[in-house]
Backbone bond lengths (Angstrom), bond angles and torsions (degrees), N, CA, C in turn:
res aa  C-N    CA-C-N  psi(-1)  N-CA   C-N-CA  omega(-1)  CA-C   N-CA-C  phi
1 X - - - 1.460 - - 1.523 108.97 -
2 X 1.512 109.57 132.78 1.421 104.84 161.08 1.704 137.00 -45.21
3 X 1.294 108.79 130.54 1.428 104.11 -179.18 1.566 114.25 -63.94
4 X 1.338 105.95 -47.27 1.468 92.57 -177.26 1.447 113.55 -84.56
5 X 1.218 127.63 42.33 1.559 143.27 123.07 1.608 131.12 -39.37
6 X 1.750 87.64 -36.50 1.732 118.17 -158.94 1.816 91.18 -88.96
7 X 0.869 125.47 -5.51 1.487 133.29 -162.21 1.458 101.81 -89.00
8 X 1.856 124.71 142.91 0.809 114.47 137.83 1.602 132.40 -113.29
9 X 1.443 130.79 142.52 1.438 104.53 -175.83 1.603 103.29 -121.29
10 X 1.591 105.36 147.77 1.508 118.45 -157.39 1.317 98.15 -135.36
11 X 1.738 106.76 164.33 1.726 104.58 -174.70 1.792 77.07 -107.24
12 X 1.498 104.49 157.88 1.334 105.48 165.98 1.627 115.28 -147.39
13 X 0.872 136.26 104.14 1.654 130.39 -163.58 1.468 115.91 -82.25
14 X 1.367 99.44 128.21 1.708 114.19 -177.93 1.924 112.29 -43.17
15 X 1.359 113.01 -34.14 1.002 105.64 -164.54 1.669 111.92 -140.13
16 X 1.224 135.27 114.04 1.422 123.99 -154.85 1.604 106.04 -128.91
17 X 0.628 121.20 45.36 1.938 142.91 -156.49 1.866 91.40 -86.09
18 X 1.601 104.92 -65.58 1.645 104.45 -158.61 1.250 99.27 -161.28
19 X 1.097 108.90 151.94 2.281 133.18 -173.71 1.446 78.52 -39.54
20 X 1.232 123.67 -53.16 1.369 112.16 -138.75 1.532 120.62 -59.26
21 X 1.892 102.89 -58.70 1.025 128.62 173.92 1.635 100.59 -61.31
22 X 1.438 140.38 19.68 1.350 121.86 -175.68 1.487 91.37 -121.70
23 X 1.840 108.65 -23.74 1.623 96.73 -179.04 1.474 92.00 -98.48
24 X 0.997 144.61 11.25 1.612 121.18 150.40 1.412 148.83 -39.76
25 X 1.039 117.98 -155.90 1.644 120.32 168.96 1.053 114.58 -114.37
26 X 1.997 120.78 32.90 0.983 93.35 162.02 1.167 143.63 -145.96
27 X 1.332 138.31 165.05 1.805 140.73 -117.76 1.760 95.26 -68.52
28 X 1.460 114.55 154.73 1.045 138.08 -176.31 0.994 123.74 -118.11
29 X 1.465 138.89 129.36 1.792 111.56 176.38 1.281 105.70 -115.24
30 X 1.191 118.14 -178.42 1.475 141.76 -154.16 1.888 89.98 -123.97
31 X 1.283 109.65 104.18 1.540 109.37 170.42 1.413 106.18 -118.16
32 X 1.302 99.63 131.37 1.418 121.56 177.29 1.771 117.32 -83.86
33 X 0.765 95.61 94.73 1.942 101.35 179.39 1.214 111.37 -79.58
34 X 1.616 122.08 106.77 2.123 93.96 170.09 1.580 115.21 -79.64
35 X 1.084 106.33 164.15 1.622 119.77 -150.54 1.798 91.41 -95.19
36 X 1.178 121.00 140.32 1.391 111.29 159.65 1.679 135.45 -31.71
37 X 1.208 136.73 129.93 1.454 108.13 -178.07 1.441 112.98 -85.28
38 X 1.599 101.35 162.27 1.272 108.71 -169.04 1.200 117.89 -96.43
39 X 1.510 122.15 145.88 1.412 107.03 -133.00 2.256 82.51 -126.80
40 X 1.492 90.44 109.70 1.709 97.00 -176.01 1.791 105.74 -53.65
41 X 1.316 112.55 125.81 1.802 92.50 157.23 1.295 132.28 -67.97
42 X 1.052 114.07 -164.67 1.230 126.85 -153.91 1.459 118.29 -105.83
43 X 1.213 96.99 5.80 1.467 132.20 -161.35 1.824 108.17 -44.25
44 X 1.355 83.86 -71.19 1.634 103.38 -177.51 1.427 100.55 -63.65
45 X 1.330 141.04 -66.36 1.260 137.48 -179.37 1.437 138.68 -59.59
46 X 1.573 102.68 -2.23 1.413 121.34 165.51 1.994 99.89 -97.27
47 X 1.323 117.05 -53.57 1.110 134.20 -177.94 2.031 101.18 -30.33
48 X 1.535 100.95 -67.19 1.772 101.21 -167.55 1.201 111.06 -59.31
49 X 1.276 141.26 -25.68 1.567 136.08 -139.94 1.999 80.60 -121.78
50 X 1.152 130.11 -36.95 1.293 105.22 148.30 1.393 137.75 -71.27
51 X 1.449 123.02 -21.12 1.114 103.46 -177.21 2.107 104.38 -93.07
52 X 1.488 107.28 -0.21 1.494 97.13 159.56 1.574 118.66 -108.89
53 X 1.299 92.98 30.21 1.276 102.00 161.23 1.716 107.00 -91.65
54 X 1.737 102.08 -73.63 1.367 104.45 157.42 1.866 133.26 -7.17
55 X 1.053 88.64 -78.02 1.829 114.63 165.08 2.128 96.79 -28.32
56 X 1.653 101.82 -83.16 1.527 119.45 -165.21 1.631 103.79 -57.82
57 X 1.453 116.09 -5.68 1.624 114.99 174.45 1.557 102.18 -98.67
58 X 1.396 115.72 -59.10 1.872 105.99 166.16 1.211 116.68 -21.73
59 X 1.568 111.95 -65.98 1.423 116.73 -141.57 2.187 99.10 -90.77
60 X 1.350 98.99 -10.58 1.595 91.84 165.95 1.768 103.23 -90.28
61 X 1.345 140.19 -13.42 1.144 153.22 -142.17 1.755 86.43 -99.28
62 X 1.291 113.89 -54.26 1.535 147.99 172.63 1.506 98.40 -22.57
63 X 1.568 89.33 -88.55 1.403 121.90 172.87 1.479 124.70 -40.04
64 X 1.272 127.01 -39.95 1.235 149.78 163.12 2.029 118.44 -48.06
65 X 1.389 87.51 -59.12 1.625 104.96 169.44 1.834 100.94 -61.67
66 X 1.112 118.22 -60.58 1.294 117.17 175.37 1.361 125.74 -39.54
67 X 1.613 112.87 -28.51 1.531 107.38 -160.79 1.643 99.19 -102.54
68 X 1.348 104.77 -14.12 1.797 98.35 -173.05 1.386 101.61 -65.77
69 X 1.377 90.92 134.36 1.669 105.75 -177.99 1.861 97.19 -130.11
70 X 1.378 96.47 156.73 1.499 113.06 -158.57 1.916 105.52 -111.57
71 X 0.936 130.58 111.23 1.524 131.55 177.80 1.418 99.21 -78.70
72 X 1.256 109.12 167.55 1.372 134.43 -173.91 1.910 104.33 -64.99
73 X 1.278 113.29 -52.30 1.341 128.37 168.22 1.432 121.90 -48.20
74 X 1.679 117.19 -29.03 1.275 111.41 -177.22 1.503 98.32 -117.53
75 X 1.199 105.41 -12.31 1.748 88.38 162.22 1.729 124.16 -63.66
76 X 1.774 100.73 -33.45 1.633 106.42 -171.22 1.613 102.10 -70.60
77 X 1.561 102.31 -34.94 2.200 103.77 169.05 1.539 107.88 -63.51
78 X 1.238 124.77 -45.92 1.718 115.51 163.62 1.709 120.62 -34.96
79 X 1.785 86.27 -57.20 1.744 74.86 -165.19 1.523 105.06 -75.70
80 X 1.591 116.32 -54.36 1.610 96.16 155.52 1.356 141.65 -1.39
81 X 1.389 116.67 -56.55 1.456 125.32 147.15 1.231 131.94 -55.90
82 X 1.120 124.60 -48.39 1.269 133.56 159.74 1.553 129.75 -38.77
83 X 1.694 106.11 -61.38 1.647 115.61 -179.07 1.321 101.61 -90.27
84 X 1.209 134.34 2.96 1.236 127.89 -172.63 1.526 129.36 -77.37
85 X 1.519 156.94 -130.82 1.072 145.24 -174.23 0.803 104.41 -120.64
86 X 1.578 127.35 -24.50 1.228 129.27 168.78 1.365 123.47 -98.64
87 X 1.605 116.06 13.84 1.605 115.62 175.91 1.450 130.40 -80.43
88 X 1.274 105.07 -137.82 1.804 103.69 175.38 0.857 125.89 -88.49
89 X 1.764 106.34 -22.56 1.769 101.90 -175.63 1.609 96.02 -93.07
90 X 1.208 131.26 4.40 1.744 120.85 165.88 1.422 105.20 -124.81
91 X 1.300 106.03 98.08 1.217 122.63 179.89 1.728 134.82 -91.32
92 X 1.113 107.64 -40.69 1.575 124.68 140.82 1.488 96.24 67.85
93 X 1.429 132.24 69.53 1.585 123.44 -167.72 1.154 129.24 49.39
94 X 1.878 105.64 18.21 1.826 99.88 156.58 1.163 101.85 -118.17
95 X 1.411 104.83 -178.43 1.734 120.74 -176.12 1.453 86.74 -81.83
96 X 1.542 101.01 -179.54 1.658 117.31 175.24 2.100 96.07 -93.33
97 X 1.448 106.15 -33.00 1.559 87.11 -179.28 1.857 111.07 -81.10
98 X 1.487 120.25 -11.34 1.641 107.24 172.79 1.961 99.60 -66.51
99 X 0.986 110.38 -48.81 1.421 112.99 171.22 1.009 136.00 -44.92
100 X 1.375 119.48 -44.63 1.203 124.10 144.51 1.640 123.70 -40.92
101 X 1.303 115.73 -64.45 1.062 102.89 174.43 1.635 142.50 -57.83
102 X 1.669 90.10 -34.37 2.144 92.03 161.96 1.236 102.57 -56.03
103 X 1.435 143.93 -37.81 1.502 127.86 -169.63 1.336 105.70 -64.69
104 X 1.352 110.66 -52.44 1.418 115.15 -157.91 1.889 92.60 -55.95
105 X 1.086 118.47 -51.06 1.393 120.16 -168.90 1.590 117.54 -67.05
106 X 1.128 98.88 -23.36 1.924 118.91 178.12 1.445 84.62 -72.25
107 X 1.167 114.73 -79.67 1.284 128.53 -156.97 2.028 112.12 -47.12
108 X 1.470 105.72 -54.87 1.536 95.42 163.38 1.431 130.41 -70.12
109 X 1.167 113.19 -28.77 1.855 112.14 168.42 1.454 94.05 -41.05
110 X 1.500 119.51 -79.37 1.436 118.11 -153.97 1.446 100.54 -71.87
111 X 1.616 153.35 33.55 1.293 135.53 153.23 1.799 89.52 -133.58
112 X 1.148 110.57 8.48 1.788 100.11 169.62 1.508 103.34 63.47
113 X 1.336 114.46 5.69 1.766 103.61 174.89 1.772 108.71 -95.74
114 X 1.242 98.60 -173.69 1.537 109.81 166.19 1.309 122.02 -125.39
115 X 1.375 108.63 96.98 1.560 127.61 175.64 1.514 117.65 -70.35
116 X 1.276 99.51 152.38 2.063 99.14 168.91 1.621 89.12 -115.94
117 X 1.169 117.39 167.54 1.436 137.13 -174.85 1.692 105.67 -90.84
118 X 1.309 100.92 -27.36 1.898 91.31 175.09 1.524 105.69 -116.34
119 X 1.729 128.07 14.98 1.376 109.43 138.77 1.513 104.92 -83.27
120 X 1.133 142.98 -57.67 1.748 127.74 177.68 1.424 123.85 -70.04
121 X 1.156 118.36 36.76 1.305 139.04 151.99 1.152 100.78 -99.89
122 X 1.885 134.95 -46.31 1.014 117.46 -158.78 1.812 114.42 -101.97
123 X 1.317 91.75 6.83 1.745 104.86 178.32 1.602 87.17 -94.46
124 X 1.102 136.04 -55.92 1.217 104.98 168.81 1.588 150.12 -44.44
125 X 1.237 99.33 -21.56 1.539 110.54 169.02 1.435 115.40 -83.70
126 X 1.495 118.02 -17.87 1.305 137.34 171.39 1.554 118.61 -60.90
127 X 1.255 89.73 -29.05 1.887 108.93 -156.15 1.381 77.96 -87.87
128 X 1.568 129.86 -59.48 1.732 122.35 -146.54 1.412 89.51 -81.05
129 X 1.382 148.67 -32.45 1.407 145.21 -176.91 1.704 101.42 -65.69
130 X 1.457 113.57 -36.36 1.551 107.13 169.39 1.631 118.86 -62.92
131 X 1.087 103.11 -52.46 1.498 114.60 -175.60 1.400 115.14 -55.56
132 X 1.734 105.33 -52.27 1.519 81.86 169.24 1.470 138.38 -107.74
133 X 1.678 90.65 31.22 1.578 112.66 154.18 1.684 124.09 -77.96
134 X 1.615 103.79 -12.97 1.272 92.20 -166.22 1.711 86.89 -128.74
135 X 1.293 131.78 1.06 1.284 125.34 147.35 1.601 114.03 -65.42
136 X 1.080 107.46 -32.12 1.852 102.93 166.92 1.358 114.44 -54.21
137 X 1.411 100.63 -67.12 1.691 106.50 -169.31 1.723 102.06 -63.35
138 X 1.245 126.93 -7.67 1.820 111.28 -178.05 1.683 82.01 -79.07
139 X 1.311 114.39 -68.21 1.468 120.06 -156.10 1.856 95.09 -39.11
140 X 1.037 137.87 -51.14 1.244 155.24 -158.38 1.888 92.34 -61.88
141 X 1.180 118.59 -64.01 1.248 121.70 -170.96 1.723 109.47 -79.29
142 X 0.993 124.02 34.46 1.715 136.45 140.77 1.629 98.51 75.04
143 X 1.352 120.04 24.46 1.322 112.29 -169.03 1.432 117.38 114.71
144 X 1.616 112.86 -47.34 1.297 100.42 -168.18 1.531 118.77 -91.50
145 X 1.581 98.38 121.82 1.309 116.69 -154.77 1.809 104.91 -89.70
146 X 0.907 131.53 159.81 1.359 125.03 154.00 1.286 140.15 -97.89
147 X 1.025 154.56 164.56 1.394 162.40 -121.95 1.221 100.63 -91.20
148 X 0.803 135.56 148.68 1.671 130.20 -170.40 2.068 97.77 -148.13
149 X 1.157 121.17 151.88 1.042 116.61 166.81 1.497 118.38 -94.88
150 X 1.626 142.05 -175.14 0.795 125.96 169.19 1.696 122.90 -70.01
151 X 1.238 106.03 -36.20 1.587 112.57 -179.63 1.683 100.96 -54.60
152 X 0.899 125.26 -53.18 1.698 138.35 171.32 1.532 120.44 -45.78
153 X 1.408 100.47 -59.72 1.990 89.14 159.38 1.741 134.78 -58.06
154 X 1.779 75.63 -31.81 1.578 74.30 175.11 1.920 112.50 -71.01
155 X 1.241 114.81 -51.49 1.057 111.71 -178.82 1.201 107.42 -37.92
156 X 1.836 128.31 -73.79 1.493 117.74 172.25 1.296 109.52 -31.66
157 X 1.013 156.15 -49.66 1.576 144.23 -168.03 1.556 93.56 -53.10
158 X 1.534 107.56 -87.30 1.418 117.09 178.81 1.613 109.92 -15.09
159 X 0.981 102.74 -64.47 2.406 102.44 -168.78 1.453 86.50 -66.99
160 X 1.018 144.58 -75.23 1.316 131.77 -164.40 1.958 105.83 -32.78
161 X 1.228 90.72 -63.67 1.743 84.57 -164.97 1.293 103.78 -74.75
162 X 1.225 140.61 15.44 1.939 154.72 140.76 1.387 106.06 -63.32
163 X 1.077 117.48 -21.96 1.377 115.80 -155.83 1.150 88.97 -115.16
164 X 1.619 138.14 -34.17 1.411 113.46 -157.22 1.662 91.61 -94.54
165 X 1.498 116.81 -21.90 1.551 110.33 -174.50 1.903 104.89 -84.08
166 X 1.294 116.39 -1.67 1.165 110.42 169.30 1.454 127.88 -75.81
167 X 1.839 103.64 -45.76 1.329 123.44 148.79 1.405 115.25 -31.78
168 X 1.386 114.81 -80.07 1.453 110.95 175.88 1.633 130.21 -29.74
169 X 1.762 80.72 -46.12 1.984 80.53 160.42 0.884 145.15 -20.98
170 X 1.898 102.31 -83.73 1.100 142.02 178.73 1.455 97.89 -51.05
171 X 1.864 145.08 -51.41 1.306 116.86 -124.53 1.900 79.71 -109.87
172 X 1.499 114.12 5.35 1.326 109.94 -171.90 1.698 89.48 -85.29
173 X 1.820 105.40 -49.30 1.778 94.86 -157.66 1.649 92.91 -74.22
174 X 1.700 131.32 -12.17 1.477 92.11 179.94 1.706 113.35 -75.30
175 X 1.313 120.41 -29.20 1.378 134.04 164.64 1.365 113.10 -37.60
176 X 1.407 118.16 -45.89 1.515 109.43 164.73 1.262 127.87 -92.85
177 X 1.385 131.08 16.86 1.501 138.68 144.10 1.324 96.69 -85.60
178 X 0.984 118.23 -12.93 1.954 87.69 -172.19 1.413 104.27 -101.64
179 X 1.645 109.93 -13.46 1.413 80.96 166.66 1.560 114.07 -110.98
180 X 1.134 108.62 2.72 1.322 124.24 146.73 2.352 116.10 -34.80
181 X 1.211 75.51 -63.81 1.755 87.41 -170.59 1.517 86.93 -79.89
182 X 1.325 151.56 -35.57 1.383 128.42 -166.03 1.961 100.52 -84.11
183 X 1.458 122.37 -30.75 1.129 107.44 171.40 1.477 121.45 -54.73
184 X 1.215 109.28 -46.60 1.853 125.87 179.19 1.658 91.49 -53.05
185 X 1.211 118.92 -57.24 1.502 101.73 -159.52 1.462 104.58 -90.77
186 X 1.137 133.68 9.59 1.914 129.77 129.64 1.333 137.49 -78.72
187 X 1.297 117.24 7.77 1.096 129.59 177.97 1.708 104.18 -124.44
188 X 1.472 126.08 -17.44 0.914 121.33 150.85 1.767 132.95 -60.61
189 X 1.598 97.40 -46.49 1.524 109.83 175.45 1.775 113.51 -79.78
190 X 1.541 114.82 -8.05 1.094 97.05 163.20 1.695 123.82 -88.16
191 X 1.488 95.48 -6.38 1.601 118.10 -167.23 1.649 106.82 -62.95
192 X 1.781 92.52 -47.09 1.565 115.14 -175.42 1.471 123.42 -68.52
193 X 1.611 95.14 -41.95 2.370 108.09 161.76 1.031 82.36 -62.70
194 X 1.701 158.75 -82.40 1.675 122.83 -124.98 1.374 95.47 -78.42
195 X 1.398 126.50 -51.38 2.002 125.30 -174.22 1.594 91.05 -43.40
196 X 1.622 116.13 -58.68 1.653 101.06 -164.41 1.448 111.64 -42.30
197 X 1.271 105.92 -50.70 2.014 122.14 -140.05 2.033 79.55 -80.14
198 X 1.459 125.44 -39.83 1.586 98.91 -167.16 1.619 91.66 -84.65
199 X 1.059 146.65 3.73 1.241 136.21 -155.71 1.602 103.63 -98.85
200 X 2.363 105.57 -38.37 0.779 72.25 176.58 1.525 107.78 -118.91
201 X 1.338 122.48 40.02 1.670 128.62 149.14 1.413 107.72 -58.75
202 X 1.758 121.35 -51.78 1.271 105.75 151.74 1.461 141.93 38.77
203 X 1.362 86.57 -123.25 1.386 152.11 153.98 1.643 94.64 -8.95
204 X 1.524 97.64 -85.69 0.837 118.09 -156.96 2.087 100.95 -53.89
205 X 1.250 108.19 -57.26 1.653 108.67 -148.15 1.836 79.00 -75.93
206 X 1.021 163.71 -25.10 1.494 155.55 143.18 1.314 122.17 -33.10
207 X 1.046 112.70 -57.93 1.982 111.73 172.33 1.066 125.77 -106.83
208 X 1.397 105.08 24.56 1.397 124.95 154.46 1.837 105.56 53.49
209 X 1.281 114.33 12.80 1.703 113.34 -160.49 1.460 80.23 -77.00
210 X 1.792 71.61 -152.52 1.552 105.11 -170.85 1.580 107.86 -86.52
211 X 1.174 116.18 126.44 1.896 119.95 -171.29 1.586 92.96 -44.61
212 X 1.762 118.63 145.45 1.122 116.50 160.17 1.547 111.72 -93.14
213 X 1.071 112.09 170.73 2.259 106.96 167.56 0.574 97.82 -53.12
214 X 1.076 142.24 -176.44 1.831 174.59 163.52 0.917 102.37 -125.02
215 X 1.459 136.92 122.41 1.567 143.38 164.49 1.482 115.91 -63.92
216 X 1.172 109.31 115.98 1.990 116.87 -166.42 1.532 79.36 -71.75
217 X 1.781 92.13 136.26 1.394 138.70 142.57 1.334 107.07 -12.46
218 X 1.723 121.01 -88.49 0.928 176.15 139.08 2.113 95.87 23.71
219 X 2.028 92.52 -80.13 0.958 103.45 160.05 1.791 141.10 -44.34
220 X 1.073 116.75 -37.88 1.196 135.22 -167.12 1.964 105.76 -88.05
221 X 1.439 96.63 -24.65 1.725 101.82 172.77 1.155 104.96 -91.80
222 X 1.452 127.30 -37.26 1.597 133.74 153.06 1.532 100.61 -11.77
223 X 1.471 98.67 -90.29 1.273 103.27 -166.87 1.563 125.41 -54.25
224 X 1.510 112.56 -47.86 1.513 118.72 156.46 1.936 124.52 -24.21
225 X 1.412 93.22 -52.06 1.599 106.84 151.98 1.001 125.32 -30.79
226 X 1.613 102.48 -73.42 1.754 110.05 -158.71 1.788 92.93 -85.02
227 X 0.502 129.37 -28.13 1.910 133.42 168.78 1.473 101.10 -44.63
228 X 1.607 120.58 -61.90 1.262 119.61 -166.84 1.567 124.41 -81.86
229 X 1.304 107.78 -21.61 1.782 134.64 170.97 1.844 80.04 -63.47
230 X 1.342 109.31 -78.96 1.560 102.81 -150.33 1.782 107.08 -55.99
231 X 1.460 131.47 -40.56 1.053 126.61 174.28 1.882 108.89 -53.41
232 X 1.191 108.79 -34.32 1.777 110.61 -175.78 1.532 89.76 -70.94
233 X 1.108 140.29 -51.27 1.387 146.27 -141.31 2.045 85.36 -71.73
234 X 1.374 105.09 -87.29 1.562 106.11 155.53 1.402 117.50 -2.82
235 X 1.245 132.33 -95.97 1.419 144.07 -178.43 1.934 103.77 -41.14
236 X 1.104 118.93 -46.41 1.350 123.52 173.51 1.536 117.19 -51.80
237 X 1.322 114.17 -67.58 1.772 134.18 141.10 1.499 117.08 -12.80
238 X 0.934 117.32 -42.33 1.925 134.29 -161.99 1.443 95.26 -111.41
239 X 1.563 137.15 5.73 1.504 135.15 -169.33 1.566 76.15 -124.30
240 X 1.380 117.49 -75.12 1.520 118.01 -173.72 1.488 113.48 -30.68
241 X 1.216 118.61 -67.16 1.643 138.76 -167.12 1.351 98.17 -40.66
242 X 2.062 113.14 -55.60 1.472 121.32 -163.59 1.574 108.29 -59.46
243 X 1.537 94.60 -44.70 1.917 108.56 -179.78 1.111 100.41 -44.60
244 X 1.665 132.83 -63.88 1.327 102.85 -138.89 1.608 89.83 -114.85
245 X 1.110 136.03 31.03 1.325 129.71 118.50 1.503 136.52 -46.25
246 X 1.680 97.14 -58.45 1.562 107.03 168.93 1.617 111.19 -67.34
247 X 1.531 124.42 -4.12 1.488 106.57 153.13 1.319 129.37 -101.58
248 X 1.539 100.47 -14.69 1.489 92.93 157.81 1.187 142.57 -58.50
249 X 1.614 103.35 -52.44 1.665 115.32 164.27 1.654 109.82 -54.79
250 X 1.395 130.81 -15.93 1.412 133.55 -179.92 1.925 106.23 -81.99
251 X 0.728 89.72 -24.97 1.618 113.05 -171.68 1.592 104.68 -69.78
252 X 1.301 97.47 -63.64 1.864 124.07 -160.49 1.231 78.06 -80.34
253 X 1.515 147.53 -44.42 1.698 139.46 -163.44 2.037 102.24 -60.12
254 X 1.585 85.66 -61.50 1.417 94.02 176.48 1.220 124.15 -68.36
255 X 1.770 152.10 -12.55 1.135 139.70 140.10 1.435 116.25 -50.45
256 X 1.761 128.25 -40.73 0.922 89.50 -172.14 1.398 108.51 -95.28
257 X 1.279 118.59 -1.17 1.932 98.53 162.94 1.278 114.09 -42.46
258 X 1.634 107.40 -58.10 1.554 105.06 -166.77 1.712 124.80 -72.27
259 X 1.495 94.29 -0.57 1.560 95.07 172.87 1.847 111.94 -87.93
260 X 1.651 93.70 -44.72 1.837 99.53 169.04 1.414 99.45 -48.54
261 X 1.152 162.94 -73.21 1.571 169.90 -21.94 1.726 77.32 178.53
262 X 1.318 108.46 -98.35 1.685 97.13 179.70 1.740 134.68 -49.99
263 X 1.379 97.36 -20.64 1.857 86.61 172.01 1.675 112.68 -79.22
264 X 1.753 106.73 -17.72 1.643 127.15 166.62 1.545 103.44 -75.31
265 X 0.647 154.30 -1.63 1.547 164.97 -168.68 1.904 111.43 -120.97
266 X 1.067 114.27 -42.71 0.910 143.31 -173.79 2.020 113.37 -78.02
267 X 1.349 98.97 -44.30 1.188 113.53 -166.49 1.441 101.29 -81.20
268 X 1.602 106.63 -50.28 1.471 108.02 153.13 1.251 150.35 18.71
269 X 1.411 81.05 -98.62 1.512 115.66 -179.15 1.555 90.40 -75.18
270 X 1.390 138.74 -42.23 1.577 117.18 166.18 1.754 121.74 -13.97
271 X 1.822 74.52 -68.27 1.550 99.58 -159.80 1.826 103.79 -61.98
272 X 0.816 120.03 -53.61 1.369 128.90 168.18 1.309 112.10 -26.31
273 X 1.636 113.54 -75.98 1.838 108.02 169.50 1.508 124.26 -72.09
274 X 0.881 99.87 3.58 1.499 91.10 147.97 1.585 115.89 -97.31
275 X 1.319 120.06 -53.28 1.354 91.81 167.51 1.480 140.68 -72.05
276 X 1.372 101.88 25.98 1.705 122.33 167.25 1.865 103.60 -91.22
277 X 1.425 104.78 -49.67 1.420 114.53 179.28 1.676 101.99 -58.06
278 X 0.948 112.23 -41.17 1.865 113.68 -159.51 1.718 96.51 -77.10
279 X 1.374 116.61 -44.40 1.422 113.94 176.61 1.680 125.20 -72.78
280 X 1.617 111.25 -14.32 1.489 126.19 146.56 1.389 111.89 -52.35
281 X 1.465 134.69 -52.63 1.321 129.80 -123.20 1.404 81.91 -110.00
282 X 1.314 137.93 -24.33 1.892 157.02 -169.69 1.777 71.04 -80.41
283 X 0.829 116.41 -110.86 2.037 137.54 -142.95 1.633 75.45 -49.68
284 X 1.131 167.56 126.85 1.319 168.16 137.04 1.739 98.71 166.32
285 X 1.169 97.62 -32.05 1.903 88.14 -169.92 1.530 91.66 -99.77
286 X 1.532 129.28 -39.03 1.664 130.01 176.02 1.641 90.90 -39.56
287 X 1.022 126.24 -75.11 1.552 120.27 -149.71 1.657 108.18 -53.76
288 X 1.186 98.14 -63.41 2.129 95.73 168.71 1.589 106.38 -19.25
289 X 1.741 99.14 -73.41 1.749 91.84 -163.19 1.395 112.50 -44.31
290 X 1.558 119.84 -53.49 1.561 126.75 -167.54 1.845 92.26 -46.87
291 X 1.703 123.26 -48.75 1.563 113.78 -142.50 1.689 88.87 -68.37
C-alpha cells in the first residue's frame, strides 16, 4: 500500500481571532498531518498456527482410530452385545443406528476406550467375513480342527448364533415384502374390475347398445394370482440354482484343499526318507575312514 495513503491533509488557518479576519485576504496554508499507522490484526497470524493445529489433532485422531485393536475377549463382549436382547437384531421401536450407538457406548465404558458406532459396525462385519473364512478352511482340512482357546469357542458360538438370528431376519422381512407386494397387487386388480365394470356401465347407459360383458373381478385376480405364483415359482428356481452352485464351488474348494494337504503330506514323507537314506549313507562311509 501506498504510504501517502497513511497521510492526512487538513486546511488550517493562520489566524482564528474573528469571521472577519477569516473572510479576508488572508493566506492560508495547507498542513500536512500524518495519520496514525494502521495497525494490521492479528488475524491471519493467529488464524495458521490454529488451523495447523486443527489439521495435527485430525490426523493424530486418524491415527488413533487406526491403532484400536480388538482382543479375542472383547470381541466375545461385542458380539454379546450384538446377539443379545438388547442388540440389532432385537430392536423393539429403535432404529438399527440408535443401537448401534448404545453398543458402541456399552462397549467403550467397559474397555475405557473411545469407540465411534460406524468403526464397530465395521469390525463386526470383519469378524463374520473371518468366521466364514475360517469355517471354509476347517471344512477343507477333513475335520482336523485346531486348538482353539476358550475365549475362541466362545466367540464361534457367538457368530454362529449372529448368523442364525440374522437369517431369521432376512427370511422374516422377505416374508413381509411378499406379502407386502401381493397385497398391492390385489388391490390393484381390484382397482382395475371397479374402473373396468363403471367404464363399461358407461358405455353402456350412453349408446344405449347392446350391454357388453363385464370382465369378472374374480377372473382377472385369478389370473393376477397365477402371474404372481409363477413369477415366485421363478425367483424360487433362481435361489435354488444360486444355492447349489455356491455348494458346488464349496465342494470343488474343499477337494482341492484336501488334495494340496495330501500331495503336502506326501511330499513329506519324500523328504523325510531321503533324509533317512542320506543319514545311512553318512554312518556307512564314517566307519571306512576310521578302519
Amino acid at each position: 500500500m501506498d504510504k501517502r495513503a497513511n497521510q492526512l491533509l487538513t486546511w488550517t488557518p493562520l489566524n482564528t481571532t474573528s469571521d472577519v479576519e477569516l473572510d479576508g485576504d488572508e493566506p492560508q496554508v495547507l498542513q500536512v498531518v500524518s495519520a496514525p499507522p494502521v495497525r494490521s490484526g492479528g488475524g491471519d497470524d493467529e488464524a495458521e498456527p490454529r488451523l495447523k493445529r486443527q489439521r495435527r489433532v485430525n490426523k493424530s485422531e486418524k491415527a488413533r482410530k487406526k491403532c484400536i485393536t480388538y482382543s479375542v475377549k472383547a470381541d466375545c463382549m461385542l458380539m454379546n452385545e450384538v446377539v443379545g436382547d438388547d442388540g440389532i437384531l432385537e430392536l423393539r421401536n429403535a432404529s438399527k443406528t440408535e443401537r448401534w450407538v448404545e453398543i458402541t457406548e456399552r462397549l467403550g465404558s467397559a474397555l475405557s476406550k473411545k469407540l465411534f458406532a460406524d468403526g464397530v459396525r465395521k469390525h463386526v462385519d470383519k469378524l463374520g467375513k473371518e468366521y466364514r473364512s475360517k469355517r471354509a478352511k476347517e471344512r477343507a482340512m477333513s475335520g482336523q480342527e485346531p486348538h482353539k482357546s476358550i475365549d475362541e469357542n466362545e466367540l464361534e458360538r457367538l457368530m454362529e448364533v449372529y448368523f442364525q438370528k440374522k437369517d431369521d431376519e432376512t427370511l422374516v422381512h422377505s416374508k413381509r415384502t411378499e406379502s407386502k407386494t401381493r397385497k398391492i397387487e390385489e388391490d390393484r386388480a381390484k382397482g382395475l374390475a371397479v374402473r373396468e365394470a363403471a367404464l363399461s356401465t358407461e358405455k353402456h347407459t350412453t349408446k344405449k347398445s347392446k350391454p357388453a360383458k363385464a370382465p369378472s373381478a374374480f377372473d382377472f385376480l385369478e389370473r393376477l394370482k397365477k402371474r404372481a405364483d409363477k413369477r415366485r415359482e421363478q425367483d424360487l428356481e433362481r435361489l435354488r440354482s444360486k444355492r447349489a452352485e455356491r455348494e458346488d464351488r464349496d465342494r470343488r474348494l474343499a477337494e482341492q484343499s484336501a488334495k494340496l494337504a495330501a500331495e503336502q503330506a506326501e511330499a513329506q514323507r519324500r523328504m523325510t526318507e531321503l533324509m533317512a537314506k542320506a543319514l545311512m549313507a553318512i554312518a556307512t562311509i564314517f566307519p571306512q575312514q576310521n578302519n
